[in-house]
DSSP file (Angstrom, degrees, kcal/mol; ACC not computed):
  #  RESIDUE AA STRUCTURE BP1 BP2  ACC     N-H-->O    O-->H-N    N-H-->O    O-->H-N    TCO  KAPPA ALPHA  PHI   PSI    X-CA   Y-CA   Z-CA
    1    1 A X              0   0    0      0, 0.0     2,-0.3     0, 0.0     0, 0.0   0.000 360.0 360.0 360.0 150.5  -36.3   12.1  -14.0
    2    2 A X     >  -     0   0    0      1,-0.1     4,-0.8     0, 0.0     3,-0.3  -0.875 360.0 -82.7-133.1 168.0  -32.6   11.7  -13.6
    3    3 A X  H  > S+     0   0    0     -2,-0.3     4,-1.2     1,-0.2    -1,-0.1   0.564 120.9  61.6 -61.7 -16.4  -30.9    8.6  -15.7
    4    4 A X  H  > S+     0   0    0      2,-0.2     4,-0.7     3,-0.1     5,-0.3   0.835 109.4  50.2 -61.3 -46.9  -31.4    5.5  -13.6
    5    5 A X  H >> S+     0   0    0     -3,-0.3     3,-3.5     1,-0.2     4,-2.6   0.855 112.8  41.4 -45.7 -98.3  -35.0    6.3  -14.1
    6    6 A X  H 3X S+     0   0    0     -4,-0.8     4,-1.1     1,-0.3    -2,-0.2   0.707 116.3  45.5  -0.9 -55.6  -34.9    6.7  -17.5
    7    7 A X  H 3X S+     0   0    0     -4,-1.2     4,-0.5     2,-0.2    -1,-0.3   0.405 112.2  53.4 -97.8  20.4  -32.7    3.8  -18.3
    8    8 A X  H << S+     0   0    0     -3,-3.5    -2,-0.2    -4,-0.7    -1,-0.2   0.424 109.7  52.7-116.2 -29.9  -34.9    1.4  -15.7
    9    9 A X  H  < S+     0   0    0     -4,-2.6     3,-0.4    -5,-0.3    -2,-0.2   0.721 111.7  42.8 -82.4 -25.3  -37.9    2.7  -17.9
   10   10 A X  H  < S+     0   0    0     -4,-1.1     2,-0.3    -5,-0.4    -2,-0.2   0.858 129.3  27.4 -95.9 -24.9  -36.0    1.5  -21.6
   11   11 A X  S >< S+     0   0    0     -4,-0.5     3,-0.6     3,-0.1    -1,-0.3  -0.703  74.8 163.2-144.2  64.8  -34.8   -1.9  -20.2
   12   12 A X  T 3  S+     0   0    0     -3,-0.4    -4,-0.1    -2,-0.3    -1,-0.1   0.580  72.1  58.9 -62.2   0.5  -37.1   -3.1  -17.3
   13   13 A X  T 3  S+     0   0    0      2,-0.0     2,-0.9     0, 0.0    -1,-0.2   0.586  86.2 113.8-104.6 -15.5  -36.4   -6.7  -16.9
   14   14 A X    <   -     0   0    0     -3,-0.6     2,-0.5    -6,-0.1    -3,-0.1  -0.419  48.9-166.8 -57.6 104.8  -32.6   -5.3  -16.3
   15   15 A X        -     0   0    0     -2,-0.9    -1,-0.0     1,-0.0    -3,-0.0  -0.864  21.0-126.9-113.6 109.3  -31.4   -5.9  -12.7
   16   16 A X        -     0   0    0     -2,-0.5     2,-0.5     1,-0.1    -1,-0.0   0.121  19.3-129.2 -45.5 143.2  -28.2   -3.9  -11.7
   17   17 A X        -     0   0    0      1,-0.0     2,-0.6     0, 0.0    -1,-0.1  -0.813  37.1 -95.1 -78.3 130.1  -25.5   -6.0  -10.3
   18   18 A X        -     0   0    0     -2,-0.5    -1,-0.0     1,-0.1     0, 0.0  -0.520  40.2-129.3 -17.5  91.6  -24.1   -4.5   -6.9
   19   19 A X        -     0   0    0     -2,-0.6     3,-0.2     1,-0.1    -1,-0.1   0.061  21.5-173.7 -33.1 117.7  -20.8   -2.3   -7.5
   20   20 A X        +     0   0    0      1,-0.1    -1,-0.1     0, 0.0    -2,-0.0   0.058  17.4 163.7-127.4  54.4  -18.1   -3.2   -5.4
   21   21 A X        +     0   0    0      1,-0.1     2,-1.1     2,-0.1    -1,-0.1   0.798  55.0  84.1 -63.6 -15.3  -15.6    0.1   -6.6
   22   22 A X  S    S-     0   0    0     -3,-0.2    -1,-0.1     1,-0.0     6,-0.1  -0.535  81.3-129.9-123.9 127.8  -13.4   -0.5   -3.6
   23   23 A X        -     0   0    0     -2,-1.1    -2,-0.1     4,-0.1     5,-0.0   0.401  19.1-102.5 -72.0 174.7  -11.1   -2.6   -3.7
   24   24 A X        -     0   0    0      1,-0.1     4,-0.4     3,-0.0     3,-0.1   0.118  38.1-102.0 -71.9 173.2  -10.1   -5.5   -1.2
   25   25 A X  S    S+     0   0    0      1,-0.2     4,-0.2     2,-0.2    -1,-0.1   0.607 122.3  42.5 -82.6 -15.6   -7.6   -5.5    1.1
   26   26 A X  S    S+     0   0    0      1,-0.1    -1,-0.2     2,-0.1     5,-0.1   0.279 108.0  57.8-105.7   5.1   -5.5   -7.8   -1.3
   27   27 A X  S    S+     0   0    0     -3,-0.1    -2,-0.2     3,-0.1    -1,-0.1   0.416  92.7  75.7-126.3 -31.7   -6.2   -6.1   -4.5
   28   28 A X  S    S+     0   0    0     -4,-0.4     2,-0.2     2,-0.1    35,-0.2   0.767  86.8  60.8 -76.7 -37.2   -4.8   -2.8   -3.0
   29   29 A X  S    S-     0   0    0     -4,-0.2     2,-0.8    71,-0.1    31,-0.0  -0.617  86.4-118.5-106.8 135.1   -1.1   -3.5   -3.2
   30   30 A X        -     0   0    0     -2,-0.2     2,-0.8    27,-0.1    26,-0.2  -0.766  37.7-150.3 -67.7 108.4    1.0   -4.3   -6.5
   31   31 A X        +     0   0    0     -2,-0.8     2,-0.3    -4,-0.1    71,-0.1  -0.439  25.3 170.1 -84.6 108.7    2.3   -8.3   -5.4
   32   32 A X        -     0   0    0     -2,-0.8    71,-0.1     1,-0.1     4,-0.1  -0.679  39.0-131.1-110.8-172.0    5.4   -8.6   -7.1
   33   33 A X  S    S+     0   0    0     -2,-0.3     2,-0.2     2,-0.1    -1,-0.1   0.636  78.5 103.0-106.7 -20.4    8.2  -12.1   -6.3
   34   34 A X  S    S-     0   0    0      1,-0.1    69,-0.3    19,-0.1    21,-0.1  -0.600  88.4-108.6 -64.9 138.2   11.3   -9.6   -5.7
   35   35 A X        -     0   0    0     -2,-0.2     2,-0.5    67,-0.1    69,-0.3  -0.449  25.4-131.6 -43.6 129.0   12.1   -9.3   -2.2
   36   36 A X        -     0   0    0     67,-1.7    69,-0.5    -2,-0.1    17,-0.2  -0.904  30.2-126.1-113.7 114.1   11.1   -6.0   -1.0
   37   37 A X  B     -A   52   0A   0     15,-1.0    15,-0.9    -2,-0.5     2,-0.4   0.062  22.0-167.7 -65.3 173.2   14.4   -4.5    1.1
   38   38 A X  B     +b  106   0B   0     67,-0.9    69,-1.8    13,-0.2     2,-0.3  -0.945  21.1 153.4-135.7 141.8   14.1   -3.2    4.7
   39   39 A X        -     0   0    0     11,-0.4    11,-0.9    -2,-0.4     2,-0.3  -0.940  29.9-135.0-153.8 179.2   16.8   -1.5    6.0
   40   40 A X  E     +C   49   0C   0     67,-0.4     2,-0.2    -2,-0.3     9,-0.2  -0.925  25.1 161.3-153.6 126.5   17.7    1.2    8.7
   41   41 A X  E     -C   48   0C   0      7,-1.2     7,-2.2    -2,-0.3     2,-0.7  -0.673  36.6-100.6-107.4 170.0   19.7    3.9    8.6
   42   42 A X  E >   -C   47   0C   0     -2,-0.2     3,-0.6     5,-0.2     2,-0.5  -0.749  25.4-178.8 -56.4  69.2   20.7    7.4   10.2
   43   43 A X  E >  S-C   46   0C   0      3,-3.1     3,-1.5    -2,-0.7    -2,-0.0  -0.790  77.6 -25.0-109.3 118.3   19.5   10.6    8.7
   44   44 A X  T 3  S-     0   0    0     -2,-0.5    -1,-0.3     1,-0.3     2,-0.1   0.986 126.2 -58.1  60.4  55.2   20.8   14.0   10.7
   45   45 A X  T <  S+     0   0    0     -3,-0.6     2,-0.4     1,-0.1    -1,-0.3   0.351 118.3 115.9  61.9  -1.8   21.0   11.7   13.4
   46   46 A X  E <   -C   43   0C   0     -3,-1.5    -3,-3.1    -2,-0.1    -5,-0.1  -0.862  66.3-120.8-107.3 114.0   17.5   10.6   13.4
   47   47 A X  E     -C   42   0C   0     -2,-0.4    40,-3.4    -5,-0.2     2,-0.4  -0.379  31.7-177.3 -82.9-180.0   16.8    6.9   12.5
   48   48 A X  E     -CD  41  86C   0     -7,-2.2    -7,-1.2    38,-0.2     2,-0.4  -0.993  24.2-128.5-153.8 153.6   14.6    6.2    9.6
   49   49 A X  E     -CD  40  85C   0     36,-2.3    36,-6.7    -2,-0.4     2,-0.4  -0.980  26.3-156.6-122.8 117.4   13.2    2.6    8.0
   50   50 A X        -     0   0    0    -11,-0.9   -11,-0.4    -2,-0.4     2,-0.4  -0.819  10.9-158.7-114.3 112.6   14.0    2.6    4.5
   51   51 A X        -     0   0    0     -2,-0.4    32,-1.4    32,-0.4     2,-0.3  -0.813  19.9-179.2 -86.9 143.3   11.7    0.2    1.9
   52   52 A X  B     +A   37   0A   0    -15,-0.9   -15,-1.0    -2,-0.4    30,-0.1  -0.880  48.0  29.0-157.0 140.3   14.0   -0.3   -1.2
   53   53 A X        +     0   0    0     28,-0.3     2,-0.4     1,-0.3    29,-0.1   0.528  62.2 136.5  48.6  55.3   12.5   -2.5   -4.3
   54   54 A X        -     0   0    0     27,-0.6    -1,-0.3   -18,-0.1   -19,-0.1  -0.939  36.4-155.3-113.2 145.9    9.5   -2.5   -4.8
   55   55 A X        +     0   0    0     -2,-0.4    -1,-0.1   -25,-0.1   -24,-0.1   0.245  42.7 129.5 -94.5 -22.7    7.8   -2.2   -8.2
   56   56 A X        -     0   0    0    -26,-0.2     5,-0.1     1,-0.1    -2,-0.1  -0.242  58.0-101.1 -70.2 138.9    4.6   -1.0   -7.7
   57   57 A X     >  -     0   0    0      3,-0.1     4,-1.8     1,-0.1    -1,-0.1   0.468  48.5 -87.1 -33.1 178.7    2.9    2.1   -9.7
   58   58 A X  H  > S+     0   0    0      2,-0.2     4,-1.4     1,-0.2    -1,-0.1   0.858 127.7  53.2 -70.0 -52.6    2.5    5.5   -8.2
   59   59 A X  H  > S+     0   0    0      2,-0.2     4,-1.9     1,-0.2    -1,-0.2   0.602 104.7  51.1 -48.2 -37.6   -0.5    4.6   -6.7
   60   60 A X  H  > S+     0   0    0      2,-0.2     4,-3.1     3,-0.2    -2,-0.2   0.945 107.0  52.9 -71.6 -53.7    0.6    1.6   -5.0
   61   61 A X  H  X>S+     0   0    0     -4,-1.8     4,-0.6     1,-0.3     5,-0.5   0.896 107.3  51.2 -64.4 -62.2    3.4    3.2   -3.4
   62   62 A X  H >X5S+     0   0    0     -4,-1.4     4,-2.2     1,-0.3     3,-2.1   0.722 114.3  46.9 -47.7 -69.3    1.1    6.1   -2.0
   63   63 A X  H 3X5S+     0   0    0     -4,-1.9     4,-2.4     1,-0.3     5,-0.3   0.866 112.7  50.4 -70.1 -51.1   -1.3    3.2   -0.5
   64   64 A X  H 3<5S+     0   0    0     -4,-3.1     4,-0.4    -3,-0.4    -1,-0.3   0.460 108.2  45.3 -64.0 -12.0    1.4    1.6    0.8
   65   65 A X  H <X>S+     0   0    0     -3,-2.1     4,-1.4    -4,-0.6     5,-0.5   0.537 117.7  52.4-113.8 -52.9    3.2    4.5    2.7
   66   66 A X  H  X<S+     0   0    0     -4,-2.2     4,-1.5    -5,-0.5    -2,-0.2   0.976 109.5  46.9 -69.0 -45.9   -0.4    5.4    4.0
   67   67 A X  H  X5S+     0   0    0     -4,-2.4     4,-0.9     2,-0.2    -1,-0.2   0.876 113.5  43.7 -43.8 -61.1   -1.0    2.1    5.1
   68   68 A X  H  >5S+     0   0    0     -4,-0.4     4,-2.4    -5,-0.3     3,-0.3   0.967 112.3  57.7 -60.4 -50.5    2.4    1.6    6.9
   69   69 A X  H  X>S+     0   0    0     -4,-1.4     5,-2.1     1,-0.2     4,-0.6   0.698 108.9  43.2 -39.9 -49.9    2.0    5.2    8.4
   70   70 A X  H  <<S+     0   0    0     -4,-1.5    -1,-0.2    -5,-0.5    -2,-0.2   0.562 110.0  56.4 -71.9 -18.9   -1.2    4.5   10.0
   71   71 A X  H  <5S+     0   0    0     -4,-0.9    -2,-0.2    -3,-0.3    -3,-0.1   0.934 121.3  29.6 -69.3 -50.7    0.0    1.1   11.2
   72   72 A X  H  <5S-     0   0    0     -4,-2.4    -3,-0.2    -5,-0.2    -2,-0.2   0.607  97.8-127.5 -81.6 -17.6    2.9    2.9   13.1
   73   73 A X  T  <5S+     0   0    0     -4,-0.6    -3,-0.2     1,-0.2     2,-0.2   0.896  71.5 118.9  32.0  55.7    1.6    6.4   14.0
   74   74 A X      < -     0   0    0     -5,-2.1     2,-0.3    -6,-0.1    -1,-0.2  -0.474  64.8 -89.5-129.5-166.9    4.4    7.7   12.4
   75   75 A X        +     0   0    0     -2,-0.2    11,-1.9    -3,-0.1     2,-0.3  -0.869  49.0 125.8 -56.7 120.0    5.9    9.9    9.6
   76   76 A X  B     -E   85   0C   0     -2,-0.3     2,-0.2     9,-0.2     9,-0.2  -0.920  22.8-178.0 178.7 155.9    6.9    9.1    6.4
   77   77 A X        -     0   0    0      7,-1.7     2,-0.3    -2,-0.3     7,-0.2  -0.813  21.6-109.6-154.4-162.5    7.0    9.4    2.6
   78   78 A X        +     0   0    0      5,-0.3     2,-0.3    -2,-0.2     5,-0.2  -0.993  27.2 155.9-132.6 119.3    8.1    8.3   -0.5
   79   79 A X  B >   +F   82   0D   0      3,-2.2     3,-2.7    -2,-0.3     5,-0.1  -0.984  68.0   8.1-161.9 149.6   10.4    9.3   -3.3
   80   80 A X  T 3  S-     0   0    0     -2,-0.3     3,-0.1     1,-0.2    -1,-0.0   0.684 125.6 -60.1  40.0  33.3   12.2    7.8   -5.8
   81   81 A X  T 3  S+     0   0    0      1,-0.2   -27,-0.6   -29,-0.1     2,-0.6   0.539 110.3 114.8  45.7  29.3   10.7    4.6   -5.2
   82   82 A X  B <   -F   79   0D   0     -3,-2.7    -3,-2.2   -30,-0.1     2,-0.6  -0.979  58.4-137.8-130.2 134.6   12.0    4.4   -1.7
   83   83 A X        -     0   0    0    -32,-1.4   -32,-0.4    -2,-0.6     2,-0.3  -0.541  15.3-161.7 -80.7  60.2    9.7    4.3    1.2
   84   84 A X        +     0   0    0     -2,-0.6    -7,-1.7    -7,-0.2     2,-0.3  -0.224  12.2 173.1 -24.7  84.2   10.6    6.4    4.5
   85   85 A X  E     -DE  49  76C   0    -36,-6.7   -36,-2.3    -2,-0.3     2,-0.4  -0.704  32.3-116.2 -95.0 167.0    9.1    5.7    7.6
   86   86 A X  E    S+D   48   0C   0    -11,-1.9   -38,-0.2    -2,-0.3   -39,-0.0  -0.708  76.1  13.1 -71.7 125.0   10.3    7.6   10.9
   87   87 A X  S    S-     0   0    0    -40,-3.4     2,-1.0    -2,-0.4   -38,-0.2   0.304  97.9 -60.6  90.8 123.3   11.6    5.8   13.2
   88   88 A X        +     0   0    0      1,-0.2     4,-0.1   -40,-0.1    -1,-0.1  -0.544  63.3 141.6 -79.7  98.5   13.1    2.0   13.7
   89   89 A X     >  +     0   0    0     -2,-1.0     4,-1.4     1,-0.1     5,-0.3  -0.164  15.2 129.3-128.8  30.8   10.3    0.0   13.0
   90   90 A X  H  > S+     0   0    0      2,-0.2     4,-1.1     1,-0.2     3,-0.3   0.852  79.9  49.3 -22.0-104.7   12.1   -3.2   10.9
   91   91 A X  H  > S+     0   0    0      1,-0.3     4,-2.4     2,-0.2     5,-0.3   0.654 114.6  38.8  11.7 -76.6   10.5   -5.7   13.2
   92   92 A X  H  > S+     0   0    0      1,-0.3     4,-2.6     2,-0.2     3,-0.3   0.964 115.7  50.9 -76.5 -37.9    6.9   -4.5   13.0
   93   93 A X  H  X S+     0   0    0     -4,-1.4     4,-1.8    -3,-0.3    -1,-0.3   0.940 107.7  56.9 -48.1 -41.0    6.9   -3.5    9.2
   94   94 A X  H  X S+     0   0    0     -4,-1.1     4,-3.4    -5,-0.3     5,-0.4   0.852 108.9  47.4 -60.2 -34.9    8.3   -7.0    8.3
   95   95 A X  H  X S+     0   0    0     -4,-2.4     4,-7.7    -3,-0.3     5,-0.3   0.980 113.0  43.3 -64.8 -63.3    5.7   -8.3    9.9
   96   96 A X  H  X S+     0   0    0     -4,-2.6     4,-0.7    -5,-0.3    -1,-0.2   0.834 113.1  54.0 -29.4 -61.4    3.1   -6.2    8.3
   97   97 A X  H  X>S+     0   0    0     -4,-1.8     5,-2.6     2,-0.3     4,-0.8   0.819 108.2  46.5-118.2 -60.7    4.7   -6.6    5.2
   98   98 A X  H ><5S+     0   0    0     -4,-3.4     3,-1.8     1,-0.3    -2,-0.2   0.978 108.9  61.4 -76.1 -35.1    4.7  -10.8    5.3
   99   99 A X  H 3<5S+     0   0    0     -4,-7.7    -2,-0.3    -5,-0.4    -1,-0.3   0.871  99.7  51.9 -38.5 -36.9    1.0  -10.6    6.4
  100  100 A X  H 3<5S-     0   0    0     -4,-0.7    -1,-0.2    -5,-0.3    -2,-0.2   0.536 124.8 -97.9 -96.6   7.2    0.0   -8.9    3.3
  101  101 A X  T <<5S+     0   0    0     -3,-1.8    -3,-0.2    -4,-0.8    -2,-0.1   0.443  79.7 131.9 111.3 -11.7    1.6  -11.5    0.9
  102  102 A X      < -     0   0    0     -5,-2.6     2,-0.8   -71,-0.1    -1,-0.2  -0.156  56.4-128.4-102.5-167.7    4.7   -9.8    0.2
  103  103 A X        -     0   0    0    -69,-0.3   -67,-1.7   -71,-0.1     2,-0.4  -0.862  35.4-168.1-126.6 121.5    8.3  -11.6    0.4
  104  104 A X        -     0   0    0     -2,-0.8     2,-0.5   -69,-0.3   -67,-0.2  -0.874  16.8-167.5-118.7 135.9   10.6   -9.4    2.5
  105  105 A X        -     0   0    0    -69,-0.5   -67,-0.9    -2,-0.4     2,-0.2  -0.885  13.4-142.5-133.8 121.0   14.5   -9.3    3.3
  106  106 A X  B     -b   38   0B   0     -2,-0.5     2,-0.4   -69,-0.2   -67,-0.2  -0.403  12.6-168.3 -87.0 133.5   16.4   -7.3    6.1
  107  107 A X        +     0   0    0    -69,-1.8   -67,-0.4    -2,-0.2     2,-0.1  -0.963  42.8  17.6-127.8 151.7   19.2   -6.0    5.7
  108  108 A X              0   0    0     -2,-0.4   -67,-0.1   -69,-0.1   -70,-0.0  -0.314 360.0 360.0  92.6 147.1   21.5   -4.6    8.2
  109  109 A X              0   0    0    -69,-0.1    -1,-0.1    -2,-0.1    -2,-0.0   0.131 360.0 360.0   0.5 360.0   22.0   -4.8   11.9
């Protein structure tokens, strides 16, 4: 008898509610009001699309770099609370980026 038995047997007139542990598509992201920057640089000759200010927890940033990464089929990571994708993708990130609620501002070329 394993503990949903058990506790289905001390409280029968109890009917579990439905779980929903994973979260929405709008619950995923820390929403902040600061502009989150976009920029593009050069690294070893290579361009790269650089997210600069965003606020979000450890976690966030991880989702958010995984999310972008998957959008683009690209490369990319995070450190110091700047986001690295591979590759000049401004344009399509922005896009991305004002679809999901956030408020975004390019800077640069």
């Amino acid at each position: 008898m394993d503990l949903k038995d058990q506790l289905s047997q001390l409280f029968p007139d109890h009917v579990p509610k439905p779980s929903n542990d994973k979260p929405t598509q709008e619950e995923r992201y820390w929403m902040q009001k600061d502009p989150i920057i976009c920029k593009y640089e050069k690294r070893k000759g290579k361009p790269v699309t650089l997210l600069e200010g965003y606020t979000g927890a450890e976690k966030d940033f991880k989702a958010l770099t995984k999310d972008l990464k998957q959008l683009l089929s690209v490369g990319g990571s995070f450190k110091n609370d700047v986001i690295l994708i591979q590759g000049d993708y401004r344009d399509r990130i922005m896009d991305f980026l004002k679809e999901k609620g956030f408020a975004v501002k390019r800077v640069g070329g």
